[in-house]
C-alpha positions as CSV (number, residue, x, y, z in Angstrom):
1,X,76.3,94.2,110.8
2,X,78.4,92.2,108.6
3,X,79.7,93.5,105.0
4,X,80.8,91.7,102.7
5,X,82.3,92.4,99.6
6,X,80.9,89.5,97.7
7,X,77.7,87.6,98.9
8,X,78.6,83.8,100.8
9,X,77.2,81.8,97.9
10,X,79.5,83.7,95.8
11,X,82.5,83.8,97.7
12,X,82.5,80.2,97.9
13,X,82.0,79.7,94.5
14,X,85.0,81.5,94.2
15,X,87.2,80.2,96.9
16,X,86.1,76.8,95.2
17,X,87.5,77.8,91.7
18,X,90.8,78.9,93.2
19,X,90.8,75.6,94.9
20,X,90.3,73.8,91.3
21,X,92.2,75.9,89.3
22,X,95.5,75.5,91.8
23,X,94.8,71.7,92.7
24,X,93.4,70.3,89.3
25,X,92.6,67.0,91.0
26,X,88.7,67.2,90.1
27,X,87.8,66.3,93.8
28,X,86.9,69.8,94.8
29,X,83.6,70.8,94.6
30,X,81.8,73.6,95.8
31,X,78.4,72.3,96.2
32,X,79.2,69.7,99.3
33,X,77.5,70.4,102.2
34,X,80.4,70.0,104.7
35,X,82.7,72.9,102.2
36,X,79.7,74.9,103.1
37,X,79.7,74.2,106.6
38,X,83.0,75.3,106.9
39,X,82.4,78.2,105.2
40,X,79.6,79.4,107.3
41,X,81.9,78.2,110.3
42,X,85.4,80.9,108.8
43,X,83.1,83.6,107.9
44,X,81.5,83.9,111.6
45,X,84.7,83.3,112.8
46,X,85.9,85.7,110.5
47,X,83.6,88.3,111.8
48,X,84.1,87.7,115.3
49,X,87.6,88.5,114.4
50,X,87.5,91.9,112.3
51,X,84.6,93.3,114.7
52,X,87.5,93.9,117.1
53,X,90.4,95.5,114.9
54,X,90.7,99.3,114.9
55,X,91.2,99.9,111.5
56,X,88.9,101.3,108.8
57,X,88.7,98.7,106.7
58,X,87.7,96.0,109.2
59,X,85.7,97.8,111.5
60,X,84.0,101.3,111.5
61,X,80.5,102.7,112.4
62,X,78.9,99.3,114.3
63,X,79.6,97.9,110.5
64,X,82.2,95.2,110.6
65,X,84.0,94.6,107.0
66,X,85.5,91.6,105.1
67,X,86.6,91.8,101.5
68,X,88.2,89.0,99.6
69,X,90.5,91.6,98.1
70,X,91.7,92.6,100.9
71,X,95.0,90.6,100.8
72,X,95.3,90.7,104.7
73,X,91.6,89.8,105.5
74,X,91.8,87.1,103.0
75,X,94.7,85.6,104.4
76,X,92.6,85.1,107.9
77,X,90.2,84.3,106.5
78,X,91.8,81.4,104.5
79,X,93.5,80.3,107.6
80,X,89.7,79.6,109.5
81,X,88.1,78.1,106.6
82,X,91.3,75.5,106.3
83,X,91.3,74.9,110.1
84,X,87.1,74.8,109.9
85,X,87.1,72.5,107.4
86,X,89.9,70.4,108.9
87,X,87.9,70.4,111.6
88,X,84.0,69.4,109.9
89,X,85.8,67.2,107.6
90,X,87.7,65.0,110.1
91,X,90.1,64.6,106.9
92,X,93.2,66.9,105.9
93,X,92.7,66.9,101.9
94,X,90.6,70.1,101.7
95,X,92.4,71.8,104.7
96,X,95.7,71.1,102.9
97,X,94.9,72.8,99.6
98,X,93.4,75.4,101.7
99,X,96.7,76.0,102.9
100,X,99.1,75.8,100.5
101,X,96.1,78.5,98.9
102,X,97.1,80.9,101.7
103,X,100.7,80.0,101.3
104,X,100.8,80.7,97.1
105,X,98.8,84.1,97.0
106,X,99.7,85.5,100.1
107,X,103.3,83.5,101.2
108,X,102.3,82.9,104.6
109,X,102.8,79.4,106.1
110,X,100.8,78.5,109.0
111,X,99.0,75.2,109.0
112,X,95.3,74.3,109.5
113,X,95.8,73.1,113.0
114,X,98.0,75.7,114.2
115,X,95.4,76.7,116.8
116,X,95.5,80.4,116.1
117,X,93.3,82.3,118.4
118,X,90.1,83.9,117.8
119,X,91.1,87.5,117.4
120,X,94.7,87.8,115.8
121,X,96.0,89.9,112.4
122,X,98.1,89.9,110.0
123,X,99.8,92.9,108.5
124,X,101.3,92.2,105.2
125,X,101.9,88.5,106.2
126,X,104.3,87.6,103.0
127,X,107.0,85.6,104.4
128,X,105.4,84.9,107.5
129,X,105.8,81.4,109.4
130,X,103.7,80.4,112.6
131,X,104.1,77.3,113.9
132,X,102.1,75.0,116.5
133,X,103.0,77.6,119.2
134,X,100.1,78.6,122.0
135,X,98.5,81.8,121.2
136,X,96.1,83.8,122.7
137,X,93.9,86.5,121.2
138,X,95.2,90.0,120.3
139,X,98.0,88.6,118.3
140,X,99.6,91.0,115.7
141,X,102.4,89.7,113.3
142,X,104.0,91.1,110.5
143,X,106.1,90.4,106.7
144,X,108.6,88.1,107.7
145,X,107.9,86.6,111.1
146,X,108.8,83.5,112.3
147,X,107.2,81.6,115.6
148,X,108.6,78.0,115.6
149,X,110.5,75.1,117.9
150,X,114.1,74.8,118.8
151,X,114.4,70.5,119.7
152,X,110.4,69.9,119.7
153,X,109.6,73.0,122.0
154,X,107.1,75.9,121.3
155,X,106.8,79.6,122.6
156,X,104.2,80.5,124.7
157,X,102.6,83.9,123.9
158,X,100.2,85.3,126.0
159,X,97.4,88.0,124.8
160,X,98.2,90.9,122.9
161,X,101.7,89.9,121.5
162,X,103.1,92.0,118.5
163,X,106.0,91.2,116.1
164,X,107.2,93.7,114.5
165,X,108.8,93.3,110.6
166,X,111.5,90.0,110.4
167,X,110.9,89.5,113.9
168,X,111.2,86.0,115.1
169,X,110.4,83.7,118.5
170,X,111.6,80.3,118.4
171,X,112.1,77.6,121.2
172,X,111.1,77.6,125.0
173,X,109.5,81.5,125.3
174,X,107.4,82.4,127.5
175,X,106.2,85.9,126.4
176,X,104.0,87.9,128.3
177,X,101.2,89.7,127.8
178,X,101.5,93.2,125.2
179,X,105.1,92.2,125.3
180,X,106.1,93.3,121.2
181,X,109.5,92.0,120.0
182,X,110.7,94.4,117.5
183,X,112.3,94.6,114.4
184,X,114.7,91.8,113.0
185,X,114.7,90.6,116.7
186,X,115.3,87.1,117.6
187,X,114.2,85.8,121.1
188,X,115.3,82.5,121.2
189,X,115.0,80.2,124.0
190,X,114.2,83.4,126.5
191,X,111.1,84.6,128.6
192,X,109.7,87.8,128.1
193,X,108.0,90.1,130.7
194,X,104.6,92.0,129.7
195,X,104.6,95.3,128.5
196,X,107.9,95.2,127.3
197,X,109.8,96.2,124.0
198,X,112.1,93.2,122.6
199,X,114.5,95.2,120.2
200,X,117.9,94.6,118.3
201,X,120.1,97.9,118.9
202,X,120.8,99.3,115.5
203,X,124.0,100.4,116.0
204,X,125.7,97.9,117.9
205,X,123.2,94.6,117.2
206,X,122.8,93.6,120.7
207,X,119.1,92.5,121.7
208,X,118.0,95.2,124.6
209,X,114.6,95.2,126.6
210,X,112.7,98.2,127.9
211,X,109.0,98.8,129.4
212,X,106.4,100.5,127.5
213,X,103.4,102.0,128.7
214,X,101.7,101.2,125.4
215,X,101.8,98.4,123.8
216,X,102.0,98.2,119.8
217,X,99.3,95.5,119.8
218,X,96.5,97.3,121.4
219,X,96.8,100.3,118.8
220,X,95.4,98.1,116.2
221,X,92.2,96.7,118.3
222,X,89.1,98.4,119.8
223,X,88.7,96.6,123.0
224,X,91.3,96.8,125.5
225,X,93.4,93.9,125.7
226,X,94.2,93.0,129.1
């Protein structure tokens, strides 16, 4: 079961007046058939995506939950319908306001053909910048995150990757799978083993590696990851 806080005709009759009342243009309208494609297209994938996150207030009881207050459900959701509707459309108008949308109410940057995965959250995502990396599913990310090129070249992260807050992975990365790279953290042009803890030593700066049995990322889903 699905819940919704605000029926689909509504919501994009809402998303569509955001659109309008951001980008005055008077080419947005809510009515056209391929807007509501896309929006059929972000809310299934939008439900595929809560119906595997551990907390409350996406999934509990067989009932899985999406409410457009909900600042972090509303920024994934955003990010399908822009990358669905970049994708019905064949054109990046619609797709663009849709993300500069995302990017004024909830200050995350990641573009409509980003290829995020189909199961990834965002906790607090203010700040946040995810480039045209590969992902895989399971991906957690934080406030302040960064996942972006060094000379044209793009991380790899394999499933269940976490970033903790202000952690950032930039350049040639290969990160493995339930690897989480922790606070303020910078991993820069280095691979990454699974199950490991990327950290910055508080006391003396230096970046330091360790296994962990558990990773962070598979505390906040209901299905084990690997």
């Amino acid at each position: 079961m699905f819940q919704m806080s605000l029926p689909k005709n509504e919501l994009q009759r809402y998303v569509t007046r955001q659109l309008n009342h951001f980008f005055p243009d008077s080419q947005m309208s809510g009515s056209d058939a391929l807007f509501t494609r896309s929006v059929d297209m972000a809310l299934e994938r939008a439900e595929h995506c809560f119906s595997h996150v551990a907390l409350d207030a996406y999934h509990r009881n067989d009932v899985t939950r999406f409410s457009h207050l909900h600042a972090d459900q509303y920024t994934v959701f955003l990010w399908f319908l822009s990358n669905s509707a970049w994708r019905i459309f064949e054109d990046d108008a619609i797709a663009s306001k849709l993300f500069c949308l995302n990017k004024a109410l909830n200050g995350i940057m990641c573009m409509y053909d980003a290829g995020m995965p189909d199961i990834f959250l965002v906790l607090h995502g203010s700040g946040t910048v995810l480039g045209k990396a590969s992902y895989s599913d399971f991906f957690v990310c934080c406030h302040g995150c960064t996942v972006g090129a060094v000379h044209g070249i793009y991380p790899v992260l394999s499933k269940g990757v976490a970033m903790a807050p202000n952690a950032t992975i930039v350049g040639s990365c290969t990160v493995g799978p339930c690897a989480t790279i922790g606070t303020h953290a910078l991993l820069r042009n280095r691979d990454l083993a699974g199950n490991t803890l990327y950290y910055r030593d508080v006391s003396t700066g230096l970046a330091m590696t360790k296994p962990v049995e558990n990773s962070w990322a598979q505390s906040y889903y209901n299905v084990p990851i690997v």
